[in-house]
C-alpha positions as CSV (number, residue, x, y, z in Angstrom):
1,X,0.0,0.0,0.0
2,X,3.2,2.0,0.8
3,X,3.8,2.0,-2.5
4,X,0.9,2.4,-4.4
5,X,0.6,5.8,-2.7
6,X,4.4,6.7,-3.2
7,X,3.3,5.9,-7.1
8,X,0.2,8.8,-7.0
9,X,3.9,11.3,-6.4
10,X,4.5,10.4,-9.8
11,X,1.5,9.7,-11.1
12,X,-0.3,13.2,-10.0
13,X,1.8,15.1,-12.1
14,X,1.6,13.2,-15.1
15,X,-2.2,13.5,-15.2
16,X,-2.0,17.5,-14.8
17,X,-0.5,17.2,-18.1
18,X,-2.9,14.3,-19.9
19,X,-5.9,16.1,-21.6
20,X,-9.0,16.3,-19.9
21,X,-11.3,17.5,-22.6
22,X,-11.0,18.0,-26.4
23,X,-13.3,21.1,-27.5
24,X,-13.7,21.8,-31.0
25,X,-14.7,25.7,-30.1
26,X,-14.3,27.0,-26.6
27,X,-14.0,30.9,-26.3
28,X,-12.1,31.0,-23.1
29,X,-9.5,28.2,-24.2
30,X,-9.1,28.4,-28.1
31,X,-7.2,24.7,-28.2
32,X,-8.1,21.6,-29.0
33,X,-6.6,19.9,-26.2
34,X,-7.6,20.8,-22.3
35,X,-5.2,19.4,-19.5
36,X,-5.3,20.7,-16.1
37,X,-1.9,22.7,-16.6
38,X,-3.4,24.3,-20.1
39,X,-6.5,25.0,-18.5
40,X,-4.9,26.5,-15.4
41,X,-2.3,29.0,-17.8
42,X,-6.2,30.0,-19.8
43,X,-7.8,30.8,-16.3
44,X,-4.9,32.4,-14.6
45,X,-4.9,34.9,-17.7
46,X,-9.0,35.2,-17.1
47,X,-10.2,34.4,-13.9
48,X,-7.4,34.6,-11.0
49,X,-10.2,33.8,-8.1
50,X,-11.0,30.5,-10.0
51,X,-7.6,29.4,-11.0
52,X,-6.6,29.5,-7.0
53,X,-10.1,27.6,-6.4
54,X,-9.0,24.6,-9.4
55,X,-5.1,25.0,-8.3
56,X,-5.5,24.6,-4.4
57,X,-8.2,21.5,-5.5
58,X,-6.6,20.3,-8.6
59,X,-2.9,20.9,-7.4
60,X,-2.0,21.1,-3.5
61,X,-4.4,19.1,-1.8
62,X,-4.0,15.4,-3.5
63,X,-0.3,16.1,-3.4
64,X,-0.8,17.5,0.4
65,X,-2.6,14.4,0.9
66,X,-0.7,12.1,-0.7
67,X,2.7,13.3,0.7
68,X,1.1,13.1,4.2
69,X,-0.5,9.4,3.6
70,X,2.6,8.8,2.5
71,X,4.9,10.7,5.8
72,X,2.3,8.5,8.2
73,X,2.7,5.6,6.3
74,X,6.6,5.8,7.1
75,X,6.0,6.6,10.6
76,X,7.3,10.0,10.3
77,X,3.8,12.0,10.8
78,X,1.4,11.1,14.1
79,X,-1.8,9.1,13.1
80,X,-3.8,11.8,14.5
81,X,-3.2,14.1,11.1
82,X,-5.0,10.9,8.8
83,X,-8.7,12.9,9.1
84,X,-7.6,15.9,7.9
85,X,-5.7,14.0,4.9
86,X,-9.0,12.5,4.2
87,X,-10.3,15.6,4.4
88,X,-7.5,16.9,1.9
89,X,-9.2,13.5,-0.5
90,X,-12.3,14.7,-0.5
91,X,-11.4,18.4,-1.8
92,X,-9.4,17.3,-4.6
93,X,-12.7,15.2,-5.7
94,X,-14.0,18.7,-6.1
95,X,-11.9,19.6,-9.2
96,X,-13.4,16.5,-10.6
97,X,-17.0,17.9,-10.0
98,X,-15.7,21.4,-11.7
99,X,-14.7,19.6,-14.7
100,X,-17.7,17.3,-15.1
101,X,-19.8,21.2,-14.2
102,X,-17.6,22.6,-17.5
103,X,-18.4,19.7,-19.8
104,X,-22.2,20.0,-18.7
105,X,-22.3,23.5,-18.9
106,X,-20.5,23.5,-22.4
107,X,-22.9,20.4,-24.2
108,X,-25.4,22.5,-22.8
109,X,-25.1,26.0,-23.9
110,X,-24.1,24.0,-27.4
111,X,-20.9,26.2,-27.3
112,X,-19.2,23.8,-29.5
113,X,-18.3,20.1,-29.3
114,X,-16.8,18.9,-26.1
115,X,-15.5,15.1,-25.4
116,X,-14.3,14.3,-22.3
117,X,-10.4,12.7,-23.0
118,X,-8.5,10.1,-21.2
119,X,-6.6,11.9,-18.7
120,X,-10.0,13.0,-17.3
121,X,-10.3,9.3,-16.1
122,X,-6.5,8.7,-14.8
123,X,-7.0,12.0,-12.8
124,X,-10.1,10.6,-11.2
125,X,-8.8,7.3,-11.0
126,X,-6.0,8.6,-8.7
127,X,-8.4,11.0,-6.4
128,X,-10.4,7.6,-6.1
129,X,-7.6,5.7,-5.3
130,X,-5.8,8.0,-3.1
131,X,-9.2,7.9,-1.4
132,X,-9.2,4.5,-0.6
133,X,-5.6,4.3,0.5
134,X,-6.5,7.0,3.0
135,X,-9.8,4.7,4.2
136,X,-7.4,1.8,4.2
137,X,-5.3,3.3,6.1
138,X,-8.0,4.8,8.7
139,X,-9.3,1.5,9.0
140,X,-5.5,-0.1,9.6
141,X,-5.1,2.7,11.7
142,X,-8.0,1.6,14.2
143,X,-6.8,-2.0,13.9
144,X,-3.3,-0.8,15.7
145,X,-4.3,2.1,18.1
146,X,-6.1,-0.2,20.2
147,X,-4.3,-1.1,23.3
């Protein structure tokens, strides 16, 4: 489980750069190609409240979360801090929620063509999956505290 986790470090950055979306006409991007760091550069030029909102979500709290998982996993942070790394789980499944809003919001409006793109699903796949770790590791967490 260790190093599953110690995997998402690599894994995390990767899938900021794997495209999320592939719009044939979106004013506020203008590409073809949508990744988390592409969309980022577009909103920090357009909307600087919204790119903090997508960075802190998108950016600092799964690799927060997954740096912590991965301190207490080692032993080097107290057991106490694994709510508030869950916590830190749960927020980054927020960025999902923005994207999947986007997409909606884009079909919708018929803006112009919008497919969602396979880096959308490795980027969920690893808020999921940091998710469980941090259950799994609640749960062996409760298993061990008891004395």
């Amino acid at each position: 489980m260790r190093y599953v986790n110690l995997a998402f470090l690599v894994l995390y950055p990767l899938s900021w750069f794997a495209p999320l979306l592939r719009a044939g006409l979106l004013p506020l991007f203008g590409m073809s190609e949508i990744s988390v760091i592409s969309g980022l550069r577009s909103l920090w030029q357009t909307d600087i409240f919204l790119a903090l909102v997508v960075t802190l979500f998108a950016l600092v709290a799964p690799m927060l979360k997954t740096l912590g998982l991965a301190l207490l996993q080692f032993d080097v942070l107290d057991r106490r801090a694994l709510p508030a790394l869950n916590l830190l789980g749960k927020f980054a499944m927020a960025d999902i929620f923005l994207i999947a809003l986007y997409v909606t919001l884009a079909k919708g409006l018929g803006v112009g063509r919008v497919e969602t793109a396979w880096g959308l699903y490795v980027f969920t796949a690893l808020i999921l999956g940091s998710i469980v770790l941090g259950a799994l590791e609640a749960r062996r967490t409760q298993g061990v505290s008891a004395p």
